[in-house]
PDB file with one MODEL, atoms N, CA, C and O in Angstrom:
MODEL        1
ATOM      1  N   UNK A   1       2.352  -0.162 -82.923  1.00  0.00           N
ATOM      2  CA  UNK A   1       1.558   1.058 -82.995  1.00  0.00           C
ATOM      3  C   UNK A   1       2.384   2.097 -83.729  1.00  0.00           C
ATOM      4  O   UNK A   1       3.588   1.993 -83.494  1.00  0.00           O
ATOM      5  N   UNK A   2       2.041   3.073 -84.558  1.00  0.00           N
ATOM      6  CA  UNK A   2       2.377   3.471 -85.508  1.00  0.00           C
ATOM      7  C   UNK A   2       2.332   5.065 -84.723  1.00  0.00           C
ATOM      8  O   UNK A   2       1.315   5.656 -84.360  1.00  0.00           O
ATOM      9  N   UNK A   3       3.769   5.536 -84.598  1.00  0.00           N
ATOM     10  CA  UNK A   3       4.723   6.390 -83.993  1.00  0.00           C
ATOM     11  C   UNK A   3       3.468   7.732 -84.064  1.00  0.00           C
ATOM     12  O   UNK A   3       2.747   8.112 -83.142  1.00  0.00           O
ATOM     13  N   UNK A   4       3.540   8.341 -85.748  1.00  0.00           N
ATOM     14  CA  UNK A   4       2.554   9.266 -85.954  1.00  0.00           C
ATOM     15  C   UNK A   4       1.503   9.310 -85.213  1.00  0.00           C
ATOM     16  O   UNK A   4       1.385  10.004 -84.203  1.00  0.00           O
ATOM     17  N   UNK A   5       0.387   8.304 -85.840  1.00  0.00           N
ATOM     18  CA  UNK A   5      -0.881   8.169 -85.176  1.00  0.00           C
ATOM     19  C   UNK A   5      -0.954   8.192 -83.378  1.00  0.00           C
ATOM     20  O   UNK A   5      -1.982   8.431 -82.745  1.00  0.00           O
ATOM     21  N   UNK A   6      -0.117   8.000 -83.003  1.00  0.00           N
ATOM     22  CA  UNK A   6       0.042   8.005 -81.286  1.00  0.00           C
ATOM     23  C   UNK A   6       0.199   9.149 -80.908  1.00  0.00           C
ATOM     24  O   UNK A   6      -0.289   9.551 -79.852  1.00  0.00           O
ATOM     25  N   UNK A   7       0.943   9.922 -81.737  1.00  0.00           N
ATOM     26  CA  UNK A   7       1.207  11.341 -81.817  1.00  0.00           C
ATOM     27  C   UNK A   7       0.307  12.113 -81.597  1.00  0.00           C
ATOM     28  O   UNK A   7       0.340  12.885 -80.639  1.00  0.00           O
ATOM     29  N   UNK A   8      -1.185  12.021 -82.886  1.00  0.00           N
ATOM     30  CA  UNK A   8      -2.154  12.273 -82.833  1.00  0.00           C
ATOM     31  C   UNK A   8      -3.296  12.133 -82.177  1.00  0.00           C
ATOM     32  O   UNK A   8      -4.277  12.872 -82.248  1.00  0.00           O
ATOM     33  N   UNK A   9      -3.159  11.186 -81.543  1.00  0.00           N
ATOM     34  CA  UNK A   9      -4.379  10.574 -80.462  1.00  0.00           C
ATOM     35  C   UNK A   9      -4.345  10.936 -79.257  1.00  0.00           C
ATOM     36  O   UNK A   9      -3.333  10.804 -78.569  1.00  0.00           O
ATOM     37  N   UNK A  10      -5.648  11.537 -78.750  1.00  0.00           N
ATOM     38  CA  UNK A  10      -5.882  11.350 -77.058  1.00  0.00           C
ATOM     39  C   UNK A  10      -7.025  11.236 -76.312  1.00  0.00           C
ATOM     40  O   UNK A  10      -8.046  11.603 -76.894  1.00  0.00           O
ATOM     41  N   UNK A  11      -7.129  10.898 -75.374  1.00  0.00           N
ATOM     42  CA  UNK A  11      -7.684  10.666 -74.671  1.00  0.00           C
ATOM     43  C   UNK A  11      -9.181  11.451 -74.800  1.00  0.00           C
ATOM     44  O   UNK A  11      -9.487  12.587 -74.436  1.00  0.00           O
ATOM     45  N   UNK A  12      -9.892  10.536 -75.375  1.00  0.00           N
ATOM     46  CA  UNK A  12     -11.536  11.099 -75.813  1.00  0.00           C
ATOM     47  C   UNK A  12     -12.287  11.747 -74.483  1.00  0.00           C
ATOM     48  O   UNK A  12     -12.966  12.759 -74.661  1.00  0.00           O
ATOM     49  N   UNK A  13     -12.189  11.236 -73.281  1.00  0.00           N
ATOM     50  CA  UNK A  13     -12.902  12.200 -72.265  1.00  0.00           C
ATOM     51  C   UNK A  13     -12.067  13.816 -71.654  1.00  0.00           C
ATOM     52  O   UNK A  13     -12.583  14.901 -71.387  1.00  0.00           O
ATOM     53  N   UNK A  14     -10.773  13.418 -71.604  1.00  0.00           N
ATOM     54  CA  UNK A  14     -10.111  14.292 -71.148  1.00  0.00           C
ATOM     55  C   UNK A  14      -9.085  15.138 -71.939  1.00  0.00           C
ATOM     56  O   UNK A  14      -8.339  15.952 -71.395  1.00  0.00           O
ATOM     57  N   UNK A  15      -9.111  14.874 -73.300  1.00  0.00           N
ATOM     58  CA  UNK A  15      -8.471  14.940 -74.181  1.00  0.00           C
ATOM     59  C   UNK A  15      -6.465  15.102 -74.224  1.00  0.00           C
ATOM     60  O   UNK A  15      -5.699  15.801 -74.888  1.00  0.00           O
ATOM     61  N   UNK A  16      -6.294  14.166 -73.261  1.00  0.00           N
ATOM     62  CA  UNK A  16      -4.752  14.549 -72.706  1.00  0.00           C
ATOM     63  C   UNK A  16      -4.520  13.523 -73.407  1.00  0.00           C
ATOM     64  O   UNK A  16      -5.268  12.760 -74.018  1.00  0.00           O
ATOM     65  N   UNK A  17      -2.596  13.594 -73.166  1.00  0.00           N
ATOM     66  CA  UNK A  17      -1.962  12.230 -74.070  1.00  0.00           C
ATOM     67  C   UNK A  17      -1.980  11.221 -73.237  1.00  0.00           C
ATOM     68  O   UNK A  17      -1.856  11.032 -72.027  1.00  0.00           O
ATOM     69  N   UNK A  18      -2.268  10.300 -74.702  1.00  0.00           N
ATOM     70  CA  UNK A  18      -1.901   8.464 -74.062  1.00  0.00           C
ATOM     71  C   UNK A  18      -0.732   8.077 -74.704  1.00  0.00           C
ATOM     72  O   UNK A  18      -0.297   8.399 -75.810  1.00  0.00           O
ATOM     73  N   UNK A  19      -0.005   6.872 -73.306  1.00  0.00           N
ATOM     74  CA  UNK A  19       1.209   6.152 -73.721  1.00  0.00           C
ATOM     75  C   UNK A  19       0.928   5.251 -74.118  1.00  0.00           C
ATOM     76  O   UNK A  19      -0.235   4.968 -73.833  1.00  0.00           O
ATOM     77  N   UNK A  20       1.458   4.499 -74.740  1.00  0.00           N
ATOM     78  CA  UNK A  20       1.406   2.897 -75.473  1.00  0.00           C
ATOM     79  C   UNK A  20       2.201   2.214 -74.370  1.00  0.00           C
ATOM     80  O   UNK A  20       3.266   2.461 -73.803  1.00  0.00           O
ATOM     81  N   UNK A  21       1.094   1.072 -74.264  1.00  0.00           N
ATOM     82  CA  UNK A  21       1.782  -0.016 -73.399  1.00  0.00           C
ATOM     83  C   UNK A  21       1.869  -1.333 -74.299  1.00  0.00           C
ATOM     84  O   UNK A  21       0.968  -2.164 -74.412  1.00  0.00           O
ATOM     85  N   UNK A  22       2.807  -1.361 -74.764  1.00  0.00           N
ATOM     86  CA  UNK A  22       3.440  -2.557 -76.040  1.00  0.00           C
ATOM     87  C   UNK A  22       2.604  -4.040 -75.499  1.00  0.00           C
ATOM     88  O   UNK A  22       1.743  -4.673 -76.110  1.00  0.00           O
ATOM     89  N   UNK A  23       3.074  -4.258 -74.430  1.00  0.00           N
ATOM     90  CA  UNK A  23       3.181  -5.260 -73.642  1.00  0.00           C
ATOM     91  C   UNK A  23       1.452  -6.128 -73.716  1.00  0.00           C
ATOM     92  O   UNK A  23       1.234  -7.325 -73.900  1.00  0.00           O
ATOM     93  N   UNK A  24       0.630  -5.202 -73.535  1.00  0.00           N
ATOM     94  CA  UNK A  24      -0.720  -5.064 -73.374  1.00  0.00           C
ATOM     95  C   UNK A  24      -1.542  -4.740 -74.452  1.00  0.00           C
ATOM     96  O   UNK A  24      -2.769  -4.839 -74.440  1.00  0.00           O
ATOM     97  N   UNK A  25      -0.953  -4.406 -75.258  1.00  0.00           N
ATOM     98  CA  UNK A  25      -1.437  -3.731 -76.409  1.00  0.00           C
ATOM     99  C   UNK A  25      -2.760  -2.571 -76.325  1.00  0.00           C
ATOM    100  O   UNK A  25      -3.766  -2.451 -77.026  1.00  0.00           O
ATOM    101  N   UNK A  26      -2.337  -1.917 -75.324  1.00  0.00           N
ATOM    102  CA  UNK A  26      -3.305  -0.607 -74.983  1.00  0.00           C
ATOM    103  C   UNK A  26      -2.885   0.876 -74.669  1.00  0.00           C
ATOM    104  O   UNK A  26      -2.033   1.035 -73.795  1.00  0.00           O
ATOM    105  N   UNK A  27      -3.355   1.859 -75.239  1.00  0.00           N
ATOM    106  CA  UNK A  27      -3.347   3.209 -74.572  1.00  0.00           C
ATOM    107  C   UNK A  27      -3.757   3.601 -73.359  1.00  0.00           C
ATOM    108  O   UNK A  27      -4.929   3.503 -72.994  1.00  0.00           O
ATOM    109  N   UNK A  28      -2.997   3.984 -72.784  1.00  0.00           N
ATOM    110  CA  UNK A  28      -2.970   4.359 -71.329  1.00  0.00           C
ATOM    111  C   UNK A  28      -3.389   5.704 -70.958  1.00  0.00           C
ATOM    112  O   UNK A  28      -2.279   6.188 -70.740  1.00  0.00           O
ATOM    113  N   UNK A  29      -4.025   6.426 -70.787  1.00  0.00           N
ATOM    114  CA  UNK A  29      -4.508   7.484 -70.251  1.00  0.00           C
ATOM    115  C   UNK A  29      -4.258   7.874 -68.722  1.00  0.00           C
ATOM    116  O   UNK A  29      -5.256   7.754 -68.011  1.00  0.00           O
ATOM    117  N   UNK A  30      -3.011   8.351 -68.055  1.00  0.00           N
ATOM    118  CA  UNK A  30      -2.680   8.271 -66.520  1.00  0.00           C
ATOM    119  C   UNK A  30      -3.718   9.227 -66.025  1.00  0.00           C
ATOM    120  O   UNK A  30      -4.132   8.771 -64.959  1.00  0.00           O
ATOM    121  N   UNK A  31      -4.554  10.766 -66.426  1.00  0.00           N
ATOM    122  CA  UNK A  31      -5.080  11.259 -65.919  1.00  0.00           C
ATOM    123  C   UNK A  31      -6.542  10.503 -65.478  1.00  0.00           C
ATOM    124  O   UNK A  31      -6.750  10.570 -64.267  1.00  0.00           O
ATOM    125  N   UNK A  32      -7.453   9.885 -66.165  1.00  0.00           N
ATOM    126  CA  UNK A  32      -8.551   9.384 -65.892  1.00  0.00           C
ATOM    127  C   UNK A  32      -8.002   7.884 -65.271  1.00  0.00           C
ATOM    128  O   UNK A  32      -8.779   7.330 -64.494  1.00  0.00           O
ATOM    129  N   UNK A  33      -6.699   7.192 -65.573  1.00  0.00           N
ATOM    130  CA  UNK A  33      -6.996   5.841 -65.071  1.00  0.00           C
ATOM    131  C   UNK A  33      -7.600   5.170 -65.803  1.00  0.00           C
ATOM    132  O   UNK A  33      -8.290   4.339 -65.214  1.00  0.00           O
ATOM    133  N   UNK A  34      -7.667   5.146 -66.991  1.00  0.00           N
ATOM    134  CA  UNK A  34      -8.075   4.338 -68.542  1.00  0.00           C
ATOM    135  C   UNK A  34      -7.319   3.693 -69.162  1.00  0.00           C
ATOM    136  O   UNK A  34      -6.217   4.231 -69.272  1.00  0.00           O
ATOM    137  N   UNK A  35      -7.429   2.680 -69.668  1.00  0.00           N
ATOM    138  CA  UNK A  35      -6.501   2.222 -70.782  1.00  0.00           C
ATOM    139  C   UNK A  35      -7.605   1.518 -71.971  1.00  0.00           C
ATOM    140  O   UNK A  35      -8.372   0.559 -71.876  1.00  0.00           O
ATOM    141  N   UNK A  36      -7.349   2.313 -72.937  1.00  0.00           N
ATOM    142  CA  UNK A  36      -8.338   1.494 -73.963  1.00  0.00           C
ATOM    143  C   UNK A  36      -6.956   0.566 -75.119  1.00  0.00           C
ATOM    144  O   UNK A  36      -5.764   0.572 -75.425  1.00  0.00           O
ATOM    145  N   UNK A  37      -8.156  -0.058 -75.338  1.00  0.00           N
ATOM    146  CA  UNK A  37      -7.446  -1.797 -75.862  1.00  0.00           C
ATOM    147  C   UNK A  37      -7.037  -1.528 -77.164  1.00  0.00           C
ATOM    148  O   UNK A  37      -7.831  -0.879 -77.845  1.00  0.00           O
ATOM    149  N   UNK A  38      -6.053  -1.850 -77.642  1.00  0.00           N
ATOM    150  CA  UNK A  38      -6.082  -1.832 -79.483  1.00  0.00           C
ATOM    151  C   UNK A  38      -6.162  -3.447 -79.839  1.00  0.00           C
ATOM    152  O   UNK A  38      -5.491  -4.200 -79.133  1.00  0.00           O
ATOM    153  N   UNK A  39      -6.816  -3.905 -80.719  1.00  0.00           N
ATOM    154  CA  UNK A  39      -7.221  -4.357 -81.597  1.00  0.00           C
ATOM    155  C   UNK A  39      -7.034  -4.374 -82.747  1.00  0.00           C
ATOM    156  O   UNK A  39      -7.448  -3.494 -83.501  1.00  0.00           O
ATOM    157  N   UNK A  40      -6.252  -5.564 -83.175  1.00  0.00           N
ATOM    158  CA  UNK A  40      -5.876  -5.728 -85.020  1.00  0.00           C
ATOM    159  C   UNK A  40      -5.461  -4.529 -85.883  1.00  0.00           C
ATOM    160  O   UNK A  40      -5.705  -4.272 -87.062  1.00  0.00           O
ATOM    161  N   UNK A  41      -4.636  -3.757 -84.779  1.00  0.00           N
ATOM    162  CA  UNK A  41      -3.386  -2.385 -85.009  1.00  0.00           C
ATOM    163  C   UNK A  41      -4.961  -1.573 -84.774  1.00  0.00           C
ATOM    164  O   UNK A  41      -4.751  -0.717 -85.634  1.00  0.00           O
ATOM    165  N   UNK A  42      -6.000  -1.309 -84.385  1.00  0.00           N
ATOM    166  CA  UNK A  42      -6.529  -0.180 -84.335  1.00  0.00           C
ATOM    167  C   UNK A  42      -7.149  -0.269 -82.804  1.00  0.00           C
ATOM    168  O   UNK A  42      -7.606  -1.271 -82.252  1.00  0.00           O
ATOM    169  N   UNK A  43      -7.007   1.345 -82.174  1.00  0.00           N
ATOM    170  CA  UNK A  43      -7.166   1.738 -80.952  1.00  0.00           C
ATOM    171  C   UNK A  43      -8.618   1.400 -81.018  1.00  0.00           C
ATOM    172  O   UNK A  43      -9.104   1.285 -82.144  1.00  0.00           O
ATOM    173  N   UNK A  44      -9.520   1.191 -79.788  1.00  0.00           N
ATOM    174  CA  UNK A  44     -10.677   1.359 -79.815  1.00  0.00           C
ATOM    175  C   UNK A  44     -10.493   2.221 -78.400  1.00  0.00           C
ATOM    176  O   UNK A  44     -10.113   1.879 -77.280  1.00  0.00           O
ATOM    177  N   UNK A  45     -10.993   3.661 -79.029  1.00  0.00           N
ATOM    178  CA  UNK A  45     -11.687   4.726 -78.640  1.00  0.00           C
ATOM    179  C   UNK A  45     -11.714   5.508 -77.770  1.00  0.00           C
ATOM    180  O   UNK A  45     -11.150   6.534 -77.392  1.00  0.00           O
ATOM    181  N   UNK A  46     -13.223   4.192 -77.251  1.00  0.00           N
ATOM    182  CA  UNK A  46     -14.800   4.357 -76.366  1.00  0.00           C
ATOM    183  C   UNK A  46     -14.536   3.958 -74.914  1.00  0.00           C
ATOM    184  O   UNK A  46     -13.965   2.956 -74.483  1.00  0.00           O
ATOM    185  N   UNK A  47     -15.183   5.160 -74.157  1.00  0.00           N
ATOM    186  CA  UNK A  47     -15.114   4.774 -72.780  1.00  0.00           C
ATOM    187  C   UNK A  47     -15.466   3.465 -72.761  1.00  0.00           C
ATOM    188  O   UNK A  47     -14.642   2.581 -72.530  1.00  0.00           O
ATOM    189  N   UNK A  48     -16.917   3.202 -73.042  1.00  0.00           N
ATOM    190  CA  UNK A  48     -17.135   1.479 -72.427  1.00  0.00           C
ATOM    191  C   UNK A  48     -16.626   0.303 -72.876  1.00  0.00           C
ATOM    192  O   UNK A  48     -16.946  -0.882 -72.783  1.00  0.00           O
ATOM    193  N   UNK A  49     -15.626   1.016 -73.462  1.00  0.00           N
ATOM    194  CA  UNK A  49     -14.087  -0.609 -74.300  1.00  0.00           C
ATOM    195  C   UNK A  49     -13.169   0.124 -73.160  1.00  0.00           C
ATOM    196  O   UNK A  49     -12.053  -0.244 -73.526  1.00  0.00           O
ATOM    197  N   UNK A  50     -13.052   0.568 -72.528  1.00  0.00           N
ATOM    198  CA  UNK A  50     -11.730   1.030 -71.781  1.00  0.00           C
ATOM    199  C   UNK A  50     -11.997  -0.089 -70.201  1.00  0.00           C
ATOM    200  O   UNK A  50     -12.995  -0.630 -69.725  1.00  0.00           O
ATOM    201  N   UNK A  51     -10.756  -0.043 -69.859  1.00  0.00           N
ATOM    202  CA  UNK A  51     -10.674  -0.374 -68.399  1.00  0.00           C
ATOM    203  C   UNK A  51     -10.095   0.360 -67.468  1.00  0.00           C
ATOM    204  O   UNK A  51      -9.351   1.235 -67.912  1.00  0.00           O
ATOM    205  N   UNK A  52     -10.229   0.265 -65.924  1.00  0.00           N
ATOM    206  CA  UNK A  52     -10.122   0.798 -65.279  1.00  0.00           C
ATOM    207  C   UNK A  52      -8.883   0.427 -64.912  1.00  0.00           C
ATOM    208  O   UNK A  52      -8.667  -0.785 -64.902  1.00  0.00           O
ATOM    209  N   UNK A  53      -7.676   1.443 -64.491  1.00  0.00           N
ATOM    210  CA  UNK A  53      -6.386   0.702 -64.282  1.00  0.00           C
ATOM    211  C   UNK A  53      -6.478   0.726 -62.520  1.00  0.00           C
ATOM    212  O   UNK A  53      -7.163   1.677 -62.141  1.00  0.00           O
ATOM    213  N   UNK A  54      -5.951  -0.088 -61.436  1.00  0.00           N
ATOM    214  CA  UNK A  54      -5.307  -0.301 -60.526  1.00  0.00           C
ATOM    215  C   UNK A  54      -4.638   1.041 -59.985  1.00  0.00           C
ATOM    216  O   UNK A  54      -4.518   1.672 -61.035  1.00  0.00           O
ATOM    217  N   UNK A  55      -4.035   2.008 -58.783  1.00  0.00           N
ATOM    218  CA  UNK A  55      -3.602   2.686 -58.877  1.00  0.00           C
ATOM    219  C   UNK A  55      -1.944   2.535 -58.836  1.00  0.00           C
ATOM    220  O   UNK A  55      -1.047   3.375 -58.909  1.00  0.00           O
ATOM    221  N   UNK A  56      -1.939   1.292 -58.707  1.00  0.00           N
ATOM    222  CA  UNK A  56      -0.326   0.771 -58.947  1.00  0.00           C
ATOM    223  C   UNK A  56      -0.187   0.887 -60.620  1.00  0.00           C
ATOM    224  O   UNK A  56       0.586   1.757 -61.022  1.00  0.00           O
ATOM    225  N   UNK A  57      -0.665   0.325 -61.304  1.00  0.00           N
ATOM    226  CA  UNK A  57      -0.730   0.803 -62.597  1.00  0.00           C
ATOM    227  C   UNK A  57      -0.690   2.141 -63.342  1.00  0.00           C
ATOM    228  O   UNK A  57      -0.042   2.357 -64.366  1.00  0.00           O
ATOM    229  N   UNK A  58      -1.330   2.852 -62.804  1.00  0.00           N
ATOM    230  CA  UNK A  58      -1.351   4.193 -63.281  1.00  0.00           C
ATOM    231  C   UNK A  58       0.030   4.964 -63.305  1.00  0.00           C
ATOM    232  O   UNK A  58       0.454   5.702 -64.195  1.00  0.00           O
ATOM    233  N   UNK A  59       0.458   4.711 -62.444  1.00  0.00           N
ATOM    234  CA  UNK A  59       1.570   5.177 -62.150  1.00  0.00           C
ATOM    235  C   UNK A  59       1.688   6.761 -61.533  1.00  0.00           C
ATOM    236  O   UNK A  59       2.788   7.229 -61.240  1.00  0.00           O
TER     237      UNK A  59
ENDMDL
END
């Protein structure tokens, strides 16, 4: 994931920052409990591509 663009991106409902989770290949959103998926180097988005994280996850 490309340092800048992460920079630039957040969280479409709540508009706060997301972390990159390498591992998973998803943006993490800790305030809503979201993580949307990236896909072939590009984030997707959209609430209804996101998942719901665990609250062990969230951190």
């Amino acid at each position: 994931m490309d340092g800048k663009l992460l920079s630039i991106l957040v969280c479409p409902i709540c508009k706060g920052p997301l972390a990159y989770d390498k591992a998973n290949q998803e943006l993490i959103c800790k305030a809503d409990r979201l993580a949307y998926p990236i896909r072939d180097d590009i984030p997707v988005m959209l609430e209804e591509e996101a998942r719901a994280l665990r609250l062990e996850e969230a951190g």
